[in-house]
Biopython code that builds the backbone (N, CA, C, O; Angstrom):
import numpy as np
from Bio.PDB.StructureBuilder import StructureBuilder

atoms = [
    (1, "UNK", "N", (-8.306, 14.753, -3.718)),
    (1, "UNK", "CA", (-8.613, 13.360, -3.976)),
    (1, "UNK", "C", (-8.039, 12.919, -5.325)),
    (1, "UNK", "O", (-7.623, 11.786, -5.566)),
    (2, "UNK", "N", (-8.066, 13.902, -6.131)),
    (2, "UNK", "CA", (-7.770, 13.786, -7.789)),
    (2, "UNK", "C", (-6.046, 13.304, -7.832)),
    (2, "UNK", "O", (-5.519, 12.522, -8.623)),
    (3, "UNK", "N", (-5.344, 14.146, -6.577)),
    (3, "UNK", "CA", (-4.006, 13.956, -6.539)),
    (3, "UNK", "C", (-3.567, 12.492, -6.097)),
    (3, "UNK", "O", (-2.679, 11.882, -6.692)),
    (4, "UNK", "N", (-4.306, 11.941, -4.931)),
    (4, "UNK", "CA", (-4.183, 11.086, -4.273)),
    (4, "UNK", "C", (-4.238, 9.569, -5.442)),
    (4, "UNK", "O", (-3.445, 8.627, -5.464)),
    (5, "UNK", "N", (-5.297, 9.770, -6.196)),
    (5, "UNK", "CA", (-5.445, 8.353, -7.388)),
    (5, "UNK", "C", (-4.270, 8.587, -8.139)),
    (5, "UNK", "O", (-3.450, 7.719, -8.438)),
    (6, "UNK", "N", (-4.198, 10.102, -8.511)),
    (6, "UNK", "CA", (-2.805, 10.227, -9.945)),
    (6, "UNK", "C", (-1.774, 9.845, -8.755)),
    (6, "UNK", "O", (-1.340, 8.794, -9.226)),
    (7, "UNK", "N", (-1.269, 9.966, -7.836)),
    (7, "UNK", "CA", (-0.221, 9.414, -7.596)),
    (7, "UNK", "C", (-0.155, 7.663, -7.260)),
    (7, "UNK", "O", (0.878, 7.021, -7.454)),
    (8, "UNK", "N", (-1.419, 7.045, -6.738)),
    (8, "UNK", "CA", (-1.481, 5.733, -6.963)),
    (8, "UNK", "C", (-1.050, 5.031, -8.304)),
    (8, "UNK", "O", (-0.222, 4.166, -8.587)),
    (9, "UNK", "N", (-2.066, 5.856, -9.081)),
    (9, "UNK", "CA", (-2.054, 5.078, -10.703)),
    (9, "UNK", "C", (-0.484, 4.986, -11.189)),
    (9, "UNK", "O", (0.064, 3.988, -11.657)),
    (10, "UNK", "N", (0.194, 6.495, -10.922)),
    (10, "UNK", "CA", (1.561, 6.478, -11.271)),
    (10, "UNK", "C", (2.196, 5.138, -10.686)),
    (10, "UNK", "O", (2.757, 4.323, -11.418)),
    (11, "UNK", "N", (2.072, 4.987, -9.402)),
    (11, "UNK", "CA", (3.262, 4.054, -8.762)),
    (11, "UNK", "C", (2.514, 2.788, -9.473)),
    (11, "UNK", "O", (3.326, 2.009, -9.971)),
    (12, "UNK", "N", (1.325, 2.457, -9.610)),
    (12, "UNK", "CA", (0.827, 0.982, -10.002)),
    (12, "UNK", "C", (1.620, 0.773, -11.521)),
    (12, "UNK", "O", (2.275, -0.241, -11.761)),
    (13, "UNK", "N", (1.456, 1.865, -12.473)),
    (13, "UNK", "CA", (2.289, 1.795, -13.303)),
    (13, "UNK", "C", (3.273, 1.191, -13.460)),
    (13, "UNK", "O", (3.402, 0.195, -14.173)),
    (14, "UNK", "N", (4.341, 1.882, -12.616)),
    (14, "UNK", "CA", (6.141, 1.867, -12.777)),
    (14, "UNK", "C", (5.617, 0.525, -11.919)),
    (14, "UNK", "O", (6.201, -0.473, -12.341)),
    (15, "UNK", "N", (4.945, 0.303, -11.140)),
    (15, "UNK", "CA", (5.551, -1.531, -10.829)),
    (15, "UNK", "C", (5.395, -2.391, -11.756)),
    (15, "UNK", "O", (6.159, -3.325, -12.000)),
    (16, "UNK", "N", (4.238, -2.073, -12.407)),
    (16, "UNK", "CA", (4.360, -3.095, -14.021)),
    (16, "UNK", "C", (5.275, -2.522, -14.800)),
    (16, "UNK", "O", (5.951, -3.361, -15.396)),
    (17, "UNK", "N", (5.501, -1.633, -14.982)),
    (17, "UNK", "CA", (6.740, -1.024, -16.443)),
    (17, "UNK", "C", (8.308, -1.473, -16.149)),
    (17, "UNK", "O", (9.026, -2.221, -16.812)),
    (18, "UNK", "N", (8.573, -0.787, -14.983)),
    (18, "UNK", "CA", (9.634, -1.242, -14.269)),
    (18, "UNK", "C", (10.618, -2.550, -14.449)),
    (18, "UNK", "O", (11.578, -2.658, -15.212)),
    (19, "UNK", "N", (10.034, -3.613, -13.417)),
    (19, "UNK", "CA", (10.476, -4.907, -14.062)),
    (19, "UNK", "C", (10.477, -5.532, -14.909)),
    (19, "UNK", "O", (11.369, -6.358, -15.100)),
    (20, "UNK", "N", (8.978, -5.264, -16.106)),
    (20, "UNK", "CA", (9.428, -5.658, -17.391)),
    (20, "UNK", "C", (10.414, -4.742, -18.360)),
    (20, "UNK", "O", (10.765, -4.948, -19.522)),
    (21, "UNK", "N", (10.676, -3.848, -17.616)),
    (21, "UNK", "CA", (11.615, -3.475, -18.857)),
    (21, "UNK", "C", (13.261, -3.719, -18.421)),
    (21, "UNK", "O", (14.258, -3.628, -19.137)),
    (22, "UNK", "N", (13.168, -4.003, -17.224)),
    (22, "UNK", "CA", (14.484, -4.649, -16.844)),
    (22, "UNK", "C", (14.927, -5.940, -17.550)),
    (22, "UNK", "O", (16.033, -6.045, -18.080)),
    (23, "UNK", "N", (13.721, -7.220, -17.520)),
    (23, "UNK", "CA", (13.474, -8.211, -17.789)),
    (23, "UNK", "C", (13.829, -8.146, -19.241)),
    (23, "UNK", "O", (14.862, -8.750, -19.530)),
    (24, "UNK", "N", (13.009, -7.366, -20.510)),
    (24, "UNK", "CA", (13.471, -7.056, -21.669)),
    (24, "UNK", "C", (14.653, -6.486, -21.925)),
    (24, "UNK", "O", (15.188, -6.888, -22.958)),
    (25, "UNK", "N", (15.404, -5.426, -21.123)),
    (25, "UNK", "CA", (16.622, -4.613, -21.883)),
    (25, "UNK", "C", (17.417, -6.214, -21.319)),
    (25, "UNK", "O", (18.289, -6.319, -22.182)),
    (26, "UNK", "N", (17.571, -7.341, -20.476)),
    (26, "UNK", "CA", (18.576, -7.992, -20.098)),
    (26, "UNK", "C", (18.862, -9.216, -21.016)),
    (26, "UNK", "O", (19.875, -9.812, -21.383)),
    (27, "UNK", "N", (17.394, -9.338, -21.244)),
    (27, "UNK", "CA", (16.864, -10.191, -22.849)),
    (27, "UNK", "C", (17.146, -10.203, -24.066)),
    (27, "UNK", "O", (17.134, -11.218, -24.763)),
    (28, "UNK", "N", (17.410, -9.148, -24.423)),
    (28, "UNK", "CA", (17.912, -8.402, -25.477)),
    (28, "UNK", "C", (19.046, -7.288, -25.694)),
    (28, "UNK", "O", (19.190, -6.351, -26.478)),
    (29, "UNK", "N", (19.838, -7.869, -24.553)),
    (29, "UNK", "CA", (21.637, -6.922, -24.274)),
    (29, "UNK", "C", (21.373, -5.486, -24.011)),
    (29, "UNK", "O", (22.321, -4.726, -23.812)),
    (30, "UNK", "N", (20.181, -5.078, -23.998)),
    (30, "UNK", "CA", (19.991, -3.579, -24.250)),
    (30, "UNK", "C", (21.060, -2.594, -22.725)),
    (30, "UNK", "O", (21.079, -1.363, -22.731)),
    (31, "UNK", "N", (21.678, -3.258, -21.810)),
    (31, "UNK", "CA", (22.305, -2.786, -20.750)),
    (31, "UNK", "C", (23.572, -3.193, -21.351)),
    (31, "UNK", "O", (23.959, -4.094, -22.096)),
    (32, "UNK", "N", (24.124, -2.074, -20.676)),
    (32, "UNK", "CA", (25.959, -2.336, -20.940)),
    (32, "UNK", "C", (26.481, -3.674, -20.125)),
    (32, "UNK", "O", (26.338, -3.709, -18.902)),
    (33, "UNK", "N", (27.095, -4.784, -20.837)),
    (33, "UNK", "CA", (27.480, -5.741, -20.393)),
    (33, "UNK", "C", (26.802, -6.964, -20.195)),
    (33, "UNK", "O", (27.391, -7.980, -19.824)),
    (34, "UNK", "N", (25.727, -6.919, -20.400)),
    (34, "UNK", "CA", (24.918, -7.517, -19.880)),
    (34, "UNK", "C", (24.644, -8.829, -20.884)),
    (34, "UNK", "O", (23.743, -9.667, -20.836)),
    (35, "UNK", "N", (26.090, -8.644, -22.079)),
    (35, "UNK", "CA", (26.010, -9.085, -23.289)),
    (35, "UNK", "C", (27.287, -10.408, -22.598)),
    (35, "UNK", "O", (27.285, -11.589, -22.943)),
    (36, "UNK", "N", (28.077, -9.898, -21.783)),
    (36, "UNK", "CA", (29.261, -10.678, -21.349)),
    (36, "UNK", "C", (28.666, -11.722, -19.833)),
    (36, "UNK", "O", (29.238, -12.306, -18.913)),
    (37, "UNK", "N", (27.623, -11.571, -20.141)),
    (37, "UNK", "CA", (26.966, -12.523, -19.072)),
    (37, "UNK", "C", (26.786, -14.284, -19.214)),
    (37, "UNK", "O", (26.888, -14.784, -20.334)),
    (38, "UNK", "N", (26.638, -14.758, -18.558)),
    (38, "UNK", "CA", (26.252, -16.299, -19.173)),
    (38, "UNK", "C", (23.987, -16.133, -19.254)),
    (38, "UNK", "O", (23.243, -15.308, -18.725)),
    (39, "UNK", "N", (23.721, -17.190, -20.040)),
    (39, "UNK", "CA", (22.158, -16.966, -19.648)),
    (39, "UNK", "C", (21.570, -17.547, -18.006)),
    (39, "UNK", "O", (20.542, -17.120, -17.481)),
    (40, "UNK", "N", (22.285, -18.363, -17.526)),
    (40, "UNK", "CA", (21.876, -18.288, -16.237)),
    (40, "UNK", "C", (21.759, -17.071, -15.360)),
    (40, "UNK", "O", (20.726, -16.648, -14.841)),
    (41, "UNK", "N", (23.431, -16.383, -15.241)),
    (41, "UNK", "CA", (23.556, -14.829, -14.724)),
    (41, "UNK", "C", (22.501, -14.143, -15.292)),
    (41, "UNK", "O", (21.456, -13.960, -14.669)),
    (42, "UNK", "N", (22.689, -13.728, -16.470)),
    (42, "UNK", "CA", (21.701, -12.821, -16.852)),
    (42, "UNK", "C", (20.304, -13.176, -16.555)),
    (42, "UNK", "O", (19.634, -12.155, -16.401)),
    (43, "UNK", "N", (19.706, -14.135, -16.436)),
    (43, "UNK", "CA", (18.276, -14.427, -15.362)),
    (43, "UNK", "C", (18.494, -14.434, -14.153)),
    (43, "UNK", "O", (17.412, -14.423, -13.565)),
    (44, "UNK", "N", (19.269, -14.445, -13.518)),
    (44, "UNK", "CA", (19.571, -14.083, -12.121)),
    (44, "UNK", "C", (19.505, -12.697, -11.594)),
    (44, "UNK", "O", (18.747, -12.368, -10.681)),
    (45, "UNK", "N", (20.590, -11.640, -12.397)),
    (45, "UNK", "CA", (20.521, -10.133, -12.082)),
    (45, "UNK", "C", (19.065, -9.443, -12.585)),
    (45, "UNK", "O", (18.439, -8.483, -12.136)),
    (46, "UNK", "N", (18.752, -10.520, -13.925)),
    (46, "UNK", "CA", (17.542, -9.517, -14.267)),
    (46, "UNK", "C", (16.309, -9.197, -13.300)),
    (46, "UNK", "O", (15.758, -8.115, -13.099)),
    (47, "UNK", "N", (16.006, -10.612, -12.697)),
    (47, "UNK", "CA", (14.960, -11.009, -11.420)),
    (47, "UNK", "C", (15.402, -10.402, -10.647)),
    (47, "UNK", "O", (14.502, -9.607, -10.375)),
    (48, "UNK", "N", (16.289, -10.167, -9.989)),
    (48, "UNK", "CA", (16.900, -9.689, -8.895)),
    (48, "UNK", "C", (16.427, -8.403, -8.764)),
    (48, "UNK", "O", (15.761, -7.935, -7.840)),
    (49, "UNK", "N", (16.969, -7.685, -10.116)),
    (49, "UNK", "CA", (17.043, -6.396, -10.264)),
    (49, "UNK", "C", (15.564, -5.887, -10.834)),
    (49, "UNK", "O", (15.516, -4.705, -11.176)),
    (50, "UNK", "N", (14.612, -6.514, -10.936)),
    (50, "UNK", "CA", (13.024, -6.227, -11.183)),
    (50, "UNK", "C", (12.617, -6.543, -9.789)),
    (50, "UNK", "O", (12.021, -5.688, -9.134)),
    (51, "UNK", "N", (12.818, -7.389, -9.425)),
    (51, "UNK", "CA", (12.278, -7.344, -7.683)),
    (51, "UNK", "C", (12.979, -6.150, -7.341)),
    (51, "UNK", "O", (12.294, -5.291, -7.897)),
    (52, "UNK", "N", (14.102, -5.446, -6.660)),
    (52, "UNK", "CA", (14.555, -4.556, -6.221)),
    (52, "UNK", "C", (13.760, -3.471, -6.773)),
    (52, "UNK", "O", (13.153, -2.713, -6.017)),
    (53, "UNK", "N", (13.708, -3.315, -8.298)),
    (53, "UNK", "CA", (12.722, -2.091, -8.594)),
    (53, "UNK", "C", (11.355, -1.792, -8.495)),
    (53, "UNK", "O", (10.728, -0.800, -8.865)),
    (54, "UNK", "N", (10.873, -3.196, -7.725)),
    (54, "UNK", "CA", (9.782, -2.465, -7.677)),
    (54, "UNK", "C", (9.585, -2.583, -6.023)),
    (54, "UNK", "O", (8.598, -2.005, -5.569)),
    (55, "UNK", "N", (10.355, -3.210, -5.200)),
    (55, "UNK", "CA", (10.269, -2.455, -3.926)),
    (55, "UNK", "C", (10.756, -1.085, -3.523)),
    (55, "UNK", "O", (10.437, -0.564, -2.454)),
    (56, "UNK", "N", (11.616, -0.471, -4.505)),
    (56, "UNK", "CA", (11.768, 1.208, -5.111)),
    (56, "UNK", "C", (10.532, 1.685, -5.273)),
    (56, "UNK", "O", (10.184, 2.300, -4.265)),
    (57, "UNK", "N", (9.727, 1.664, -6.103)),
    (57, "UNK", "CA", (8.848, 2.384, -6.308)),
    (57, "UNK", "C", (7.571, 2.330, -5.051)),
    (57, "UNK", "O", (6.845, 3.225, -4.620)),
    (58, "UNK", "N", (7.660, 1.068, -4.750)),
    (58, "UNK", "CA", (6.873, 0.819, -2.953)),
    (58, "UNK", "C", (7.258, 1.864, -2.349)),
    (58, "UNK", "O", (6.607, 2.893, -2.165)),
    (59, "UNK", "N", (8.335, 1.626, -2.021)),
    (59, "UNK", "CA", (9.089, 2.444, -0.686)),
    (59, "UNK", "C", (8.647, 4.279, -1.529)),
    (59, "UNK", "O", (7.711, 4.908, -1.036)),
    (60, "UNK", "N", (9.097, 4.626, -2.222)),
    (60, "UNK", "CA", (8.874, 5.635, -2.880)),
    (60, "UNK", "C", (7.266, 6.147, -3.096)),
    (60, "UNK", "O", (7.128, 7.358, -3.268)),
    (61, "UNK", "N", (6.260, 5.452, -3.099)),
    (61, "UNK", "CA", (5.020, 5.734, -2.900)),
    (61, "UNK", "C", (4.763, 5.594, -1.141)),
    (61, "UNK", "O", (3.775, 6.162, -0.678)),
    (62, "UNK", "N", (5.489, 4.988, -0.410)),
    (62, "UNK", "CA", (5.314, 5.315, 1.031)),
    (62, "UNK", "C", (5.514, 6.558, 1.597)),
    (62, "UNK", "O", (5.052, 7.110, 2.596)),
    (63, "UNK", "N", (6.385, 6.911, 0.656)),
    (63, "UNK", "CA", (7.400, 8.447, 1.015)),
    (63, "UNK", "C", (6.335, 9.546, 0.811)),
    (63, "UNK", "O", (6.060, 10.390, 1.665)),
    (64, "UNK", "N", (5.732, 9.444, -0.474)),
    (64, "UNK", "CA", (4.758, 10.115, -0.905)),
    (64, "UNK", "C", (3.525, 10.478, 0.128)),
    (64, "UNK", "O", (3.084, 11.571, 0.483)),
    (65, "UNK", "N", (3.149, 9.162, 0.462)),
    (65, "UNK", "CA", (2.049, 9.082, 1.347)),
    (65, "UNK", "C", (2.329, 9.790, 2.320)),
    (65, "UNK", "O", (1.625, 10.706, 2.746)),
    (66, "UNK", "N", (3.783, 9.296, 2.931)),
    (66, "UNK", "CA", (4.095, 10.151, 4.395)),
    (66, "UNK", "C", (3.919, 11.496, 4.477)),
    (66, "UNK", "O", (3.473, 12.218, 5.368)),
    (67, "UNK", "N", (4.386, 11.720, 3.300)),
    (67, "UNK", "CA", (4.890, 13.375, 3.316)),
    (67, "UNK", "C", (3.558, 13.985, 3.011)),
    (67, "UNK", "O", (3.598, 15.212, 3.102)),
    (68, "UNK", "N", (2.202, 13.425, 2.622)),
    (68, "UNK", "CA", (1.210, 14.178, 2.211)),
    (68, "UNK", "C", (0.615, 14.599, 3.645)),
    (68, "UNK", "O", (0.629, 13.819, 4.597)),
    (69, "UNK", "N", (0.132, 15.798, 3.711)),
    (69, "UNK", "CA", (-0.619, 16.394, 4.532)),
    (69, "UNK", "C", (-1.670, 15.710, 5.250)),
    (69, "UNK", "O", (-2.594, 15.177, 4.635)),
    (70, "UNK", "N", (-1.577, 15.685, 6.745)),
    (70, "UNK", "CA", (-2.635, 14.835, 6.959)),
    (70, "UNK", "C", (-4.259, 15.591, 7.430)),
    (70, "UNK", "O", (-5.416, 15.170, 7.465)),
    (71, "UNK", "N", (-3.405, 17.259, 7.828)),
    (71, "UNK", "CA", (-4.771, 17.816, 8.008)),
    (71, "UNK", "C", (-5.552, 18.697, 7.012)),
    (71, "UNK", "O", (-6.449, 19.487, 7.310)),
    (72, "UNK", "N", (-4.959, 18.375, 5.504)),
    (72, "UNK", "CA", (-5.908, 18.318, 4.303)),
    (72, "UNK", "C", (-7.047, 17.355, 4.225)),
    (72, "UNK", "O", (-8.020, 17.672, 3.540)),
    (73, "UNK", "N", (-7.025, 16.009, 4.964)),
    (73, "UNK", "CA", (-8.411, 15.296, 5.099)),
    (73, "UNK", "C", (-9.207, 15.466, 6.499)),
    (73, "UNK", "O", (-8.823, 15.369, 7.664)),
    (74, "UNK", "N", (-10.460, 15.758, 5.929)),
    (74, "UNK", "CA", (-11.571, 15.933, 6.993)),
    (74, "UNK", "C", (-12.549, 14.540, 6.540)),
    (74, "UNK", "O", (-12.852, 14.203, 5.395)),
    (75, "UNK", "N", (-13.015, 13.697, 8.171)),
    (75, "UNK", "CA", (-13.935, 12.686, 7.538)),
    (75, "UNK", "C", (-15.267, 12.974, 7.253)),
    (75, "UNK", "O", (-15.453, 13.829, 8.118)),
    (76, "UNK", "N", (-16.210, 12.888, 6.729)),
    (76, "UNK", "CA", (-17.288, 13.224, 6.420)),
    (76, "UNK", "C", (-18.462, 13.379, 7.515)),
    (76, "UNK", "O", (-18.807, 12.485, 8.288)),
    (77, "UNK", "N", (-18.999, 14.639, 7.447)),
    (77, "UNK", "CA", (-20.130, 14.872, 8.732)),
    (77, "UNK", "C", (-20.838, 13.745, 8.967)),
    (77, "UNK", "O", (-20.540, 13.253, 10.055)),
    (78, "UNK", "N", (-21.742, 13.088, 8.307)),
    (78, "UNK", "CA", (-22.423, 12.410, 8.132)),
    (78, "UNK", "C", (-21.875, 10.933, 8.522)),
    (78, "UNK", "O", (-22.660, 10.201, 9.125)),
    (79, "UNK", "N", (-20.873, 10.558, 8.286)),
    (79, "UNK", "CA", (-20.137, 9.110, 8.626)),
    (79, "UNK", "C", (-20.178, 9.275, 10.214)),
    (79, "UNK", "O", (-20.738, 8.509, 10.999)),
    (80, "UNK", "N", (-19.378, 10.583, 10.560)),
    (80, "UNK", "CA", (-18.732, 10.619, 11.917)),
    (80, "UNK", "C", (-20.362, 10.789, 12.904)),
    (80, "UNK", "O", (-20.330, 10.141, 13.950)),
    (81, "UNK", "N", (-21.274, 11.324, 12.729)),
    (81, "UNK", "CA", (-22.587, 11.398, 13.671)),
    (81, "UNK", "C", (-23.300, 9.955, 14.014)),
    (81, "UNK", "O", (-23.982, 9.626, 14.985)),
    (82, "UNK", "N", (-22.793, 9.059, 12.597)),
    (82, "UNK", "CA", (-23.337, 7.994, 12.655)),
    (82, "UNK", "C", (-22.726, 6.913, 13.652)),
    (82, "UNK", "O", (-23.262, 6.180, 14.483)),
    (83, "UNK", "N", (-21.211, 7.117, 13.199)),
    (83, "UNK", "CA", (-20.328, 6.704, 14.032)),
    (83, "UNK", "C", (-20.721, 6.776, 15.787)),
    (83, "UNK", "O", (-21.085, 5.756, 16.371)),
    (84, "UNK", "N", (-20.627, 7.743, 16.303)),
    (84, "UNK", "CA", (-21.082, 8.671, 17.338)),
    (84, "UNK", "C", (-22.061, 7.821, 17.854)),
    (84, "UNK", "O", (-22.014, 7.258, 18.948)),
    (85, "UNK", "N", (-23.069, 7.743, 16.909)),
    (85, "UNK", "CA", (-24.399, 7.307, 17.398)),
    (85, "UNK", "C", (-24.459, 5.851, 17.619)),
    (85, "UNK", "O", (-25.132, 5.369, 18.530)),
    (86, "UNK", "N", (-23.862, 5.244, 16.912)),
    (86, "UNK", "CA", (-23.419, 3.834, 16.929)),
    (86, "UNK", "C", (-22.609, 2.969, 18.247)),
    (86, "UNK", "O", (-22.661, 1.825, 18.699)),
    (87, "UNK", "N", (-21.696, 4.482, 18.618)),
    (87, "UNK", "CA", (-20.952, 3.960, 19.777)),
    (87, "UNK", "C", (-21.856, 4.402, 21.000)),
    (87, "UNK", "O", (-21.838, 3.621, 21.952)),
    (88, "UNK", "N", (-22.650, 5.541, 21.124)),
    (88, "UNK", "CA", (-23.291, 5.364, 22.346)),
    (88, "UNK", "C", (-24.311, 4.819, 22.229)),
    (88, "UNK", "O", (-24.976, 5.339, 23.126)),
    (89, "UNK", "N", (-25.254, 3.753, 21.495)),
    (89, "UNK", "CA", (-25.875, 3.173, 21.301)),
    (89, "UNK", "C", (-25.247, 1.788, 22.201)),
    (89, "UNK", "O", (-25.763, 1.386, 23.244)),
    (90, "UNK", "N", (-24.290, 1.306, 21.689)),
    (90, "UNK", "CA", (-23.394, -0.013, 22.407)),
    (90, "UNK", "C", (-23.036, 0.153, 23.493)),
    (90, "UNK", "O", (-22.706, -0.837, 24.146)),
    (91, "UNK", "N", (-22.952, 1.888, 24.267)),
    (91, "UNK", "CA", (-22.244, 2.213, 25.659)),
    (91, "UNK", "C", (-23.568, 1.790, 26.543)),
    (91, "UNK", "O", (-23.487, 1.122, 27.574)),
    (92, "UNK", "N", (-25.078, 2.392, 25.853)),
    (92, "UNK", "CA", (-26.215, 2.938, 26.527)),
    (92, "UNK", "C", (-26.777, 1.189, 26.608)),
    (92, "UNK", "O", (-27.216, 0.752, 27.672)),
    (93, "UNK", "N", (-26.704, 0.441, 25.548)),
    (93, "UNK", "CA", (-27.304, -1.138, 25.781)),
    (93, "UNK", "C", (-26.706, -1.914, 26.528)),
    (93, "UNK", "O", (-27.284, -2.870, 27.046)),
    (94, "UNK", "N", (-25.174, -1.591, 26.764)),
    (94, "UNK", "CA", (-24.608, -2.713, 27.914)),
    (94, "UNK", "C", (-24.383, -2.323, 29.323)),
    (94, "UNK", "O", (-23.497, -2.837, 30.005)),
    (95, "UNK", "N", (-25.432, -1.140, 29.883)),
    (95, "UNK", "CA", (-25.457, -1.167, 30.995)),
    (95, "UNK", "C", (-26.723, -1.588, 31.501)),
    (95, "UNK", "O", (-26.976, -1.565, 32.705)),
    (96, "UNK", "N", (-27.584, -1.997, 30.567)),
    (96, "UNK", "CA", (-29.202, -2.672, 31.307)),
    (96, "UNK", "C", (-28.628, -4.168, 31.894)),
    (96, "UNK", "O", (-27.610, -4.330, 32.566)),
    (97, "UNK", "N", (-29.428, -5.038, 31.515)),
    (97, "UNK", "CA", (-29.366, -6.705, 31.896)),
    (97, "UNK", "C", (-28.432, -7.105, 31.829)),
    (97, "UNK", "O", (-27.811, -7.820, 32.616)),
    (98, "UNK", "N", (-28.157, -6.675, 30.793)),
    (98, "UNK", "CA", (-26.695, -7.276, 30.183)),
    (98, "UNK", "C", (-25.209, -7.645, 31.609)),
    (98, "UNK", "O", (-24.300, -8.425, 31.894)),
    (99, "UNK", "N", (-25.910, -6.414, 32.054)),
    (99, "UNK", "CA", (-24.251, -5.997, 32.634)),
    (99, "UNK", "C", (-23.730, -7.148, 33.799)),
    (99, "UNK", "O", (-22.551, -7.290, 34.123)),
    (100, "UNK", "N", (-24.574, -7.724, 34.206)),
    (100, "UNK", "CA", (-24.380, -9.143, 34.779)),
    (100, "UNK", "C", (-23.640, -10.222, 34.126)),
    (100, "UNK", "O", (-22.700, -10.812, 34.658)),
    (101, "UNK", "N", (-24.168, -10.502, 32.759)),
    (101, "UNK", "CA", (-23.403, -11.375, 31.633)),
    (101, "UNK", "C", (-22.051, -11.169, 31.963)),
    (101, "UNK", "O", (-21.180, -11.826, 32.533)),
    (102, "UNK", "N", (-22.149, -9.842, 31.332)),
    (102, "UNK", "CA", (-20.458, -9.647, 31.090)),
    (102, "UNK", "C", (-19.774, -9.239, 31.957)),
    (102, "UNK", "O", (-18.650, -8.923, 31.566)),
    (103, "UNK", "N", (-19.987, -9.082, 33.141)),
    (103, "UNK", "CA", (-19.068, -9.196, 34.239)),
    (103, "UNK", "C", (-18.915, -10.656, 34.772)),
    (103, "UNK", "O", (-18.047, -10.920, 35.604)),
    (104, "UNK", "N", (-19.877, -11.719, 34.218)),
    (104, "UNK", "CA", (-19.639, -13.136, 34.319)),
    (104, "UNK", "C", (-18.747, -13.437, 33.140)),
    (104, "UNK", "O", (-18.359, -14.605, 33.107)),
    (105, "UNK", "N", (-18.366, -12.717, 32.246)),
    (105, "UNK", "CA", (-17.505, -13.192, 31.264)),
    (105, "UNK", "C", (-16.167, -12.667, 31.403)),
    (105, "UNK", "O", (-15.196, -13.385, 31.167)),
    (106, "UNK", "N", (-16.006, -11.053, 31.896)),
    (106, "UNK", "CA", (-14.902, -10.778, 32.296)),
    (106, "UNK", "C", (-13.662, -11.566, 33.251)),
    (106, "UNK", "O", (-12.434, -11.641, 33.292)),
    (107, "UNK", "N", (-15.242, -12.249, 34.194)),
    (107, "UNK", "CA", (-14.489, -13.172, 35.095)),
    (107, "UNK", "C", (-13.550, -14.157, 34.259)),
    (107, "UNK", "O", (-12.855, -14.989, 34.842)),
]
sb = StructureBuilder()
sb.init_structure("model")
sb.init_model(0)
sb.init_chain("A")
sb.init_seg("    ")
for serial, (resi, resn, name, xyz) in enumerate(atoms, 1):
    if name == "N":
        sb.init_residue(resn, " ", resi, " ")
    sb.init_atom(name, np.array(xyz, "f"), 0.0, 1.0, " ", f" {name:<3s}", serial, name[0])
structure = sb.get_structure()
């Protein structure tokens, strides 16, 4: 579980760090060339290129997710009995009176 937040927190991170530091190095010439730009261009690639990075780090926390093990999670005893009990509770009540209704509604 401990792994699962540290890798959230990481990606929530780099989506805030990410584009602002694109946004700043383009602000302040800190990229090669980026000095021979006009200021329109250079607000154009910078946005551009902060949106693109942080659907990188999306896609890249999807990857993560995918690749994590899925039969390392077990759901909890206690949820799933309740669960259980919940659904044959709804199986066992709609075959009394009911069952007239809703075969008038199916209609």
């Amino acid at each position: 579980m401990a792994g699962v937040i540290q890798k959230f927190f990481i990606a929530s991170m780099l989506m805030w760090i990410s584009p602002i530091a694109i946004l700043y190095g383009f602000n302040h010439n800190l990229f090669p060339g980026s000095i021979q730009l006009s200021p329109y261009s250079a607000t154009l690639w910078s946005g551009f290129l902060a949106v693109i990075s942080v659907n990188m780090v999306i896609a890249f926390y999807i990857c993560m997710a995918m690749k994590e093990p899925s039969d390392k999670h077990e759901p909890d005893p206690a949820f799933l009995a309740e669960a259980k009990a919940s659904v044959s509770q709804c199986t066992t009540s709609g075959e009394g009176d009911d069952s007239s209704q809703s075969r008038e509604k199916e209609e």
